[in-house]
Each structure stands twice: as C-alpha cells, then as structure tokens.
DSSP file (Angstrom, degrees, kcal/mol; ACC not computed):
  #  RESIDUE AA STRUCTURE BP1 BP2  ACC     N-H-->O    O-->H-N    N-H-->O    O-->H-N    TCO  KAPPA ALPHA  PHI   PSI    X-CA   Y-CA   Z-CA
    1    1 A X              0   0    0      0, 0.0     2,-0.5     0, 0.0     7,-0.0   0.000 360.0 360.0 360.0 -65.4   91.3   86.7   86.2
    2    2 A X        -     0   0    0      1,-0.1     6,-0.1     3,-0.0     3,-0.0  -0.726 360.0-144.2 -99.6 147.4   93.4   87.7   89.0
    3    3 A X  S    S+     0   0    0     -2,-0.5     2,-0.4     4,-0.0    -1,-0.1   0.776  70.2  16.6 -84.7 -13.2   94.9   84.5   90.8
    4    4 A X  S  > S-     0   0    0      1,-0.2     4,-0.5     0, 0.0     3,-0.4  -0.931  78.3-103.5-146.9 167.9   95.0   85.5   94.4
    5    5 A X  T >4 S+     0   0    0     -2,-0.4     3,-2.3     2,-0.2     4,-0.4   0.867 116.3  60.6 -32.5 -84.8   93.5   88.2   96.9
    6    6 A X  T 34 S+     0   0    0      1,-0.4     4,-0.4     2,-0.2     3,-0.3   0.393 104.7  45.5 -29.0 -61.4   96.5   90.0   97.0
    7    7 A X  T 3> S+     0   0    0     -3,-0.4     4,-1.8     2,-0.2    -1,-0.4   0.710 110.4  50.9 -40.3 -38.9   96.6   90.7   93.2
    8    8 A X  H <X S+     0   0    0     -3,-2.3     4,-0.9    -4,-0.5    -2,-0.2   0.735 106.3  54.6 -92.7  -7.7   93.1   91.8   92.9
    9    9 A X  H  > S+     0   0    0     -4,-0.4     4,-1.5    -3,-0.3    -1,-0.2   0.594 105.3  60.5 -89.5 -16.2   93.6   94.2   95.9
   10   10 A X  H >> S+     0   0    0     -4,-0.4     4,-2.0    -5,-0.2     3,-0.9   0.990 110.7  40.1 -36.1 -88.8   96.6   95.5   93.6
   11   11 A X  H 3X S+     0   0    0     -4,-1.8     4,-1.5     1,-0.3     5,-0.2   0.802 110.2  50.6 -36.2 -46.3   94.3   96.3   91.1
   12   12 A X  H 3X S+     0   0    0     -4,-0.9     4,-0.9    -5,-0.3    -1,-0.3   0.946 112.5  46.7 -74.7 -31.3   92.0   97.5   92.7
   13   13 A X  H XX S+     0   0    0     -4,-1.5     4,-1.4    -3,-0.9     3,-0.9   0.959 116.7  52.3 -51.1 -62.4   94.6   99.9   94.6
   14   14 A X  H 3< S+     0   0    0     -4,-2.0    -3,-0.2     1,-0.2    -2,-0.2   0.757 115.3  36.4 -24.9 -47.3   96.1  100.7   90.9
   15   15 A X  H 3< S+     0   0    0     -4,-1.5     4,-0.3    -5,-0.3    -1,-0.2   0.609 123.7  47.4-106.1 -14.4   92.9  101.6   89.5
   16   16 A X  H XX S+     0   0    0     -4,-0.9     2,-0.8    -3,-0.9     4,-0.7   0.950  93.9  55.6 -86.4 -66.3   91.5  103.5   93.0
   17   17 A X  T 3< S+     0   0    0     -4,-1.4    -1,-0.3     1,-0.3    -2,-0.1  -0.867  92.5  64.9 -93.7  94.3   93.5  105.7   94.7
   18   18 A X  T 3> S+     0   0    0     -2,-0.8     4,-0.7    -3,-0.2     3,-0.3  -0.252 114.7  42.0  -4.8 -67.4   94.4  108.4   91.9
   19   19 A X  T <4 S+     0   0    0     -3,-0.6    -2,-0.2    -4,-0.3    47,-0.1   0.640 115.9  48.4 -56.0 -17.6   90.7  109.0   92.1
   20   20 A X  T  <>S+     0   0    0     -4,-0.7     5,-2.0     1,-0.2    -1,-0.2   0.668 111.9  46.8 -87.2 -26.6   90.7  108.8   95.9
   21   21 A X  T  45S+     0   0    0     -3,-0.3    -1,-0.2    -5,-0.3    -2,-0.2   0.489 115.7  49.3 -95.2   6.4   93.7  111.1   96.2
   22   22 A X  T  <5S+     0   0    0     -4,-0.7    -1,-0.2     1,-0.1    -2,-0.2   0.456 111.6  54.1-105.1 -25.2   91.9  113.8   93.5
   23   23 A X  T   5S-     0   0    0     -5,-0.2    -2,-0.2     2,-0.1    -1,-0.1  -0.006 122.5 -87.6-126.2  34.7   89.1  113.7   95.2
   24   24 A X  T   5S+     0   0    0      1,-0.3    28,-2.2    -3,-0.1     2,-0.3   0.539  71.2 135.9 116.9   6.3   89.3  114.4   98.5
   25   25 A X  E   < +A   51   0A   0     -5,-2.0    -1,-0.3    26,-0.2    26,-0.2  -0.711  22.2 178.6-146.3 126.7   90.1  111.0  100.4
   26   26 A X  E    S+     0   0A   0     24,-1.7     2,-0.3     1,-0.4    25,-0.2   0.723  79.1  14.9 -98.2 -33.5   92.9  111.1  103.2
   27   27 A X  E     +A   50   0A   0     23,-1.1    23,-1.2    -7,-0.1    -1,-0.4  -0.952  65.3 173.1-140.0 148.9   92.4  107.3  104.1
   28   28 A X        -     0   0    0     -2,-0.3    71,-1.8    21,-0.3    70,-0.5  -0.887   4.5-176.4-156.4 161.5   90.8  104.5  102.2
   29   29 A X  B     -B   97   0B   0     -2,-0.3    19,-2.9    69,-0.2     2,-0.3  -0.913  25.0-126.2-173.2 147.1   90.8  101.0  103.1
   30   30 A X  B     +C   47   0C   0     66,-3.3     2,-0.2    67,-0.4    17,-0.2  -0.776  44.1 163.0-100.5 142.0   89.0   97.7  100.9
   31   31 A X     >  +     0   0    0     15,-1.5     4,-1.0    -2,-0.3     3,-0.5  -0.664  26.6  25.6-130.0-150.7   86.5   95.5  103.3
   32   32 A X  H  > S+     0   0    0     -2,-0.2     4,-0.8     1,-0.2     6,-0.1  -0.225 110.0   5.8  38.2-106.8   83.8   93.0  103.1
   33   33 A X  H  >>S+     0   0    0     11,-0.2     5,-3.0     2,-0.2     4,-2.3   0.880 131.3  45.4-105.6 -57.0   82.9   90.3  100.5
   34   34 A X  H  45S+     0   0    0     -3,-0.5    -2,-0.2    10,-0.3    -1,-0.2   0.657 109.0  52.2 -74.0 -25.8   86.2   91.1   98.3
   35   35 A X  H  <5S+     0   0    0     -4,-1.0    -1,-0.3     1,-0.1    -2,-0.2   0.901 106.8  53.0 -66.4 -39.2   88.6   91.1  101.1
   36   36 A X  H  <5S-     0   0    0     -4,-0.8    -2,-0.3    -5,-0.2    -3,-0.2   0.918 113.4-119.5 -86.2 -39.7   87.2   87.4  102.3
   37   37 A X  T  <5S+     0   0    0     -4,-2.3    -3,-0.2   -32,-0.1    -4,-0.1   0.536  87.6 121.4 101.3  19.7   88.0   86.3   98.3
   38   38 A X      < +     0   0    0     -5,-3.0    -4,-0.2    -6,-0.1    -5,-0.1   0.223  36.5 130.0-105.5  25.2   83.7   85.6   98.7
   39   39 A X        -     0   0    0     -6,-0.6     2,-0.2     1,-0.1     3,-0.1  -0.501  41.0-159.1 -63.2 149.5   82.6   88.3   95.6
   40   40 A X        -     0   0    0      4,-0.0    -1,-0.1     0, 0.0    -2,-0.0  -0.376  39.9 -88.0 -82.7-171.3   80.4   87.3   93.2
   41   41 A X  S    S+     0   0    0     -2,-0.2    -2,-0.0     1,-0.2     0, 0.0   0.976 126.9  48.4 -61.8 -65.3   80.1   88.8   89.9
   42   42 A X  S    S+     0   0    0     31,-0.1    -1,-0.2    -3,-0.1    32,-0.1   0.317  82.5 134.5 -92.2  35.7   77.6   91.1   91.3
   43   43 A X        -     0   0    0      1,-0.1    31,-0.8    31,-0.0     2,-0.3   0.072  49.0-139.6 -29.7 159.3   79.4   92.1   94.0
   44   44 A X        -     0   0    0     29,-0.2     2,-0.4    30,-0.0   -10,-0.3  -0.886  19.7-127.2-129.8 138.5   79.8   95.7   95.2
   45   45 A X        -     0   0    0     -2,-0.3    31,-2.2   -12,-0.1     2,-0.5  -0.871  23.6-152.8-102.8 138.3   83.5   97.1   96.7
   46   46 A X  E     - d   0  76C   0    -15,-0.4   -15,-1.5    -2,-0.4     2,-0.4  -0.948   7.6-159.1-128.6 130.4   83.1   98.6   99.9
   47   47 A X  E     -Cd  30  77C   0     29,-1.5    31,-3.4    -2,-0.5     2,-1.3  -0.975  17.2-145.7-113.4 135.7   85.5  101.3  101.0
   48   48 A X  E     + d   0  78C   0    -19,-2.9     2,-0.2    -2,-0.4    31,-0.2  -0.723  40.0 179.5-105.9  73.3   86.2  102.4  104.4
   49   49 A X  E     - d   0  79C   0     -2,-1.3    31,-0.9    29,-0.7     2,-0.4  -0.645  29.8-170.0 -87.6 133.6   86.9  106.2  103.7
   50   50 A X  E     -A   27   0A   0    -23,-1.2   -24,-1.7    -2,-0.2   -23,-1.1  -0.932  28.2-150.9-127.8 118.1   87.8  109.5  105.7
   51   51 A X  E     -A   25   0A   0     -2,-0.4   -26,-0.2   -26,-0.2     2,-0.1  -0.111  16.8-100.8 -82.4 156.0   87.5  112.6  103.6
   52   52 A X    >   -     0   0    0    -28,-2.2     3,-0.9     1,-0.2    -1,-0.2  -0.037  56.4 -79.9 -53.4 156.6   89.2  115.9  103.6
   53   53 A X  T 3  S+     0   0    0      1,-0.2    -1,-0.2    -2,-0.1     3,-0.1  -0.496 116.5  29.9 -60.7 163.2   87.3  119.0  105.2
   54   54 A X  T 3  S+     0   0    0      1,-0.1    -1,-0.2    -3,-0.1   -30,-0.0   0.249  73.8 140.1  79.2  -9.7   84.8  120.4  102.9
   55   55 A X    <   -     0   0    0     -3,-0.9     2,-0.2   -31,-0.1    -1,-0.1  -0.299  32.3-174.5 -66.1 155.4   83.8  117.3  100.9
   56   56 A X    >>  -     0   0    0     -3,-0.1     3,-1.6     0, 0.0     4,-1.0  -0.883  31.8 -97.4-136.7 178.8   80.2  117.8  100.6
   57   57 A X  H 3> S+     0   0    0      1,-0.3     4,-1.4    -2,-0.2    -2,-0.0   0.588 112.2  65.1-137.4  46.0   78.1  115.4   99.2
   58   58 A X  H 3> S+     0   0    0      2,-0.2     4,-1.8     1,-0.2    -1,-0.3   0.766 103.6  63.3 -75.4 -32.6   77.4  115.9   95.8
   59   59 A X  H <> S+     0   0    0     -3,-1.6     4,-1.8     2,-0.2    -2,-0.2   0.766 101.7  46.0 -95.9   8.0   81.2  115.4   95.6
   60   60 A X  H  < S+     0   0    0     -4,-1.0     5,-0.4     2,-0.2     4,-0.3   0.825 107.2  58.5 -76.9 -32.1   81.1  111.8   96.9
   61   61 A X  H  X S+     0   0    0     -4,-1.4     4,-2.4    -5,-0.2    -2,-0.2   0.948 106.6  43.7 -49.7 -41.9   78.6  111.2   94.8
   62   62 A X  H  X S+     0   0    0     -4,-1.8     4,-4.2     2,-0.2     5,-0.4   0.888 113.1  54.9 -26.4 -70.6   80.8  112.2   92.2
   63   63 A X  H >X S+     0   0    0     -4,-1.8     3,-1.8     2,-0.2     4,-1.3   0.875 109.6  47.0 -31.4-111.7   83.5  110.0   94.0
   64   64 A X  H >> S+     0   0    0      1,-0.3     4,-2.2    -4,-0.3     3,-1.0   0.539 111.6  49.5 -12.4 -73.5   81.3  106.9   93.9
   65   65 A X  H 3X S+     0   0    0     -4,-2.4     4,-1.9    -5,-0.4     5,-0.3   0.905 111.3  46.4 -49.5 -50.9   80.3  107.3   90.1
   66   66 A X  H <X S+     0   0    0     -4,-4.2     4,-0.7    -3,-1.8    -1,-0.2   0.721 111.9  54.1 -86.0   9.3   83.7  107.8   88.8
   67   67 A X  H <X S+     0   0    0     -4,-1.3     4,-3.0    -3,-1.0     5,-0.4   0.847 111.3  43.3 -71.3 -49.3   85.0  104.7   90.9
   68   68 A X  H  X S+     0   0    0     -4,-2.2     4,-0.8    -5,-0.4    -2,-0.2   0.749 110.6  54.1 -91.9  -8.5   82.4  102.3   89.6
   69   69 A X  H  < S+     0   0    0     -4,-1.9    -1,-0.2    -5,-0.3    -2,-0.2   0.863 115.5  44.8 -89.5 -20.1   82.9  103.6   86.0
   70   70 A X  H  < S+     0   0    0     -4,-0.7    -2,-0.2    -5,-0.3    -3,-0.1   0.841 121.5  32.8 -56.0 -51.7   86.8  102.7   86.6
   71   71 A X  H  < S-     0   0    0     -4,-3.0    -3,-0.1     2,-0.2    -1,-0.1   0.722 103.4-124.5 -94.1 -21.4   86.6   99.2   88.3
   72   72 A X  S  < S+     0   0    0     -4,-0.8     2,-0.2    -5,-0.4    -3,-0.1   0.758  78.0 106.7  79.4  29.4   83.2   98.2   86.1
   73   73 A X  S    S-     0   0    0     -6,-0.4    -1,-0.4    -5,-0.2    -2,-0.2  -0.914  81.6-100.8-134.5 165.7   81.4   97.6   89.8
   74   74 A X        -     0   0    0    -31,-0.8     2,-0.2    -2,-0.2    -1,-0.2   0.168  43.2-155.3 -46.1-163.5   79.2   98.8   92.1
   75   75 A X        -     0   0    0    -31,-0.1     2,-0.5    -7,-0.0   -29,-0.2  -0.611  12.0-154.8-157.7 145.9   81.0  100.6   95.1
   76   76 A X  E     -d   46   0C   0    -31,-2.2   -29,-1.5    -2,-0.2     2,-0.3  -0.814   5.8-164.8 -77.1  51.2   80.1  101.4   98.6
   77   77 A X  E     +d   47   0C   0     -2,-0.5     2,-0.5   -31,-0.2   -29,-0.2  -0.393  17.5 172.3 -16.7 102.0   81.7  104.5  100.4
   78   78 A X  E     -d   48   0C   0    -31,-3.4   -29,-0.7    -2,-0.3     2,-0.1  -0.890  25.8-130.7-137.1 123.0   81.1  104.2  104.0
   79   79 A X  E >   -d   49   0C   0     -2,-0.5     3,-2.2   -31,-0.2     4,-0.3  -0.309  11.4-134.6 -59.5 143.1   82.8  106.6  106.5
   80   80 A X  G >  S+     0   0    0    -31,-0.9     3,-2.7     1,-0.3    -1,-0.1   0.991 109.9  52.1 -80.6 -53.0   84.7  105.4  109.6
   81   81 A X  G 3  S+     0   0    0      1,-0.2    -1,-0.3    -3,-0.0    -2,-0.1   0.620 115.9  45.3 -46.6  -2.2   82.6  108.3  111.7
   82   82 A X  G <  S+     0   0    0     -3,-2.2     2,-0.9     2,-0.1    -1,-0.2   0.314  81.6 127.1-135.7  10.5   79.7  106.9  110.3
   83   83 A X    <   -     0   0    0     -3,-2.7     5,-0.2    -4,-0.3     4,-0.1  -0.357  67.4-108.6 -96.3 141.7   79.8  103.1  110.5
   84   84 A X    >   -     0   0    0     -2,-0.9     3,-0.7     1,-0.2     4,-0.1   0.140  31.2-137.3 -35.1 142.8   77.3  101.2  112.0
   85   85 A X  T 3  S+     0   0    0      1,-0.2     4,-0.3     2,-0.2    -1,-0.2   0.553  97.6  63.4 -94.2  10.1   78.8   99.9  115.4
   86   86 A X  T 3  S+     0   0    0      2,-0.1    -1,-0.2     1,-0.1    -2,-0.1   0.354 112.8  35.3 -94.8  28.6   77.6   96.6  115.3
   87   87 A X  S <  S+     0   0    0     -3,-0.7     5,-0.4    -4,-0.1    -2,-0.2   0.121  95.9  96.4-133.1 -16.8   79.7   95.9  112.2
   88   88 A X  S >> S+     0   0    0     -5,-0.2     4,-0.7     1,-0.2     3,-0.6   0.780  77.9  50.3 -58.7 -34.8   82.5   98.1  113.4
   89   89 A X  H 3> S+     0   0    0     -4,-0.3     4,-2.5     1,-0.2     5,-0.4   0.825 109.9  50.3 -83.2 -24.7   84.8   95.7  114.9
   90   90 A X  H 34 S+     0   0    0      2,-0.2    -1,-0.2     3,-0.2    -2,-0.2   0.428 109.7  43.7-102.7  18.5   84.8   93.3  111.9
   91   91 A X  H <> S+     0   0    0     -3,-0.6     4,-1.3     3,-0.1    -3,-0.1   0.286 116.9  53.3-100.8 -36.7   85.6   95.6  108.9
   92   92 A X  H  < S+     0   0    0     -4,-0.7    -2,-0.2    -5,-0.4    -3,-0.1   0.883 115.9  36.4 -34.3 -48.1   88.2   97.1  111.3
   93   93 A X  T  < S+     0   0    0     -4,-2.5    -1,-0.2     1,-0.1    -3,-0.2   0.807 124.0  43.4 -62.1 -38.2   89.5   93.5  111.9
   94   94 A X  T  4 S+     0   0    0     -5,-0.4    -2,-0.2     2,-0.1    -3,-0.1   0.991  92.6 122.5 -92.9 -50.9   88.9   92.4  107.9
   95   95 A X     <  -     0   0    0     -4,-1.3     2,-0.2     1,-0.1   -66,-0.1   0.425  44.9-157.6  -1.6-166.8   90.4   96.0  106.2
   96   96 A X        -     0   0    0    -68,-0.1   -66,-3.3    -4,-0.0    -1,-0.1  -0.479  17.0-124.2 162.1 105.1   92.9   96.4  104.0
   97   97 A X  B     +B   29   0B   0    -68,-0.2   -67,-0.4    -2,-0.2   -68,-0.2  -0.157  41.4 150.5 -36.6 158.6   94.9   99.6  103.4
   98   98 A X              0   0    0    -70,-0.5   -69,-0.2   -69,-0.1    -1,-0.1  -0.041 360.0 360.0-178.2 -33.2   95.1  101.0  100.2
   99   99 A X              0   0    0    -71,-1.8   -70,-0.1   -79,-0.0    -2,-0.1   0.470 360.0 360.0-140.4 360.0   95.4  104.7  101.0
C-alpha cells in the first residue's frame, strides 16, 4: 500500500498524533518492527510515549483503544521511564519522531 518507510510513517503520524495530542501525550515516537520496514500483517505499532501529569491509566487505556480503532492495528504504548533497559539503547537508536 504505501511504497516506502517514510510514507507509511506519514500515515501513521497523520492518523496518530491528533489522538496523541488530545489525549495527553507530550512526546511520541514509532519503533520496532515497523520502523525496520519488517511488519507483518499482524504486527503491532509500538510507541515510545511521555504523558502529561495526571494521565492515569484508565486513560491510556483509552489512548490505546482509540489508536488501534484508527490505524486497524494492534498498538503498544511503552513509556521512556518505563522501558526495559536491555532494549533501551536500540529503540532509542531505531525511533522515529512523530510528536
């Protein structure tokens, strides 16, 4: 569908951050499987997120549902304070801005 990376991290920026910037989200950032152009179909989008004060988290749950009813995927939320460190340095290296 979309012919390079670049484009489909368009889209996915296009179709994301409204929801991200409504909902609480200061910073967001695409990693893993869909950055490397290695997704399958059932792939999942992993976001590299740091929330506002207050978020609690009935509303990322929130978050998370109306993301995956938007893009028609799973999705991932994973907080920069809260990622595993033996994984830290390589979505840090692999990231991709978006908010």
């Amino acid at each position: 569908m979309y012919p390079n990376i670049k484009d489909k991290i368009d889209k996915v920026s296009q179709l994301s951050v409204p929801i991200l910037k409504r909902n609480g989200v200061t910073y967001a950032a695409l990693f893993g499987s869909f950055v490397r152009s290695e997704e399958t179909l059932e792939s999942d989008l992993d976001f590299l997120v740091e929330y506002s004060e207050g978020i609690s988290l009935f509303d990322v749950v929130v978050l998370k549902r109306k993301l995956e009813e938007k893009l028609g995927r799973k999705v991932d939320l994973v907080s920069l304070k809260c990622l595993n460190k033996r994984i830290r340095q390589r979505v840090i290296h692999e990231q991709v801005r978006i908010l």
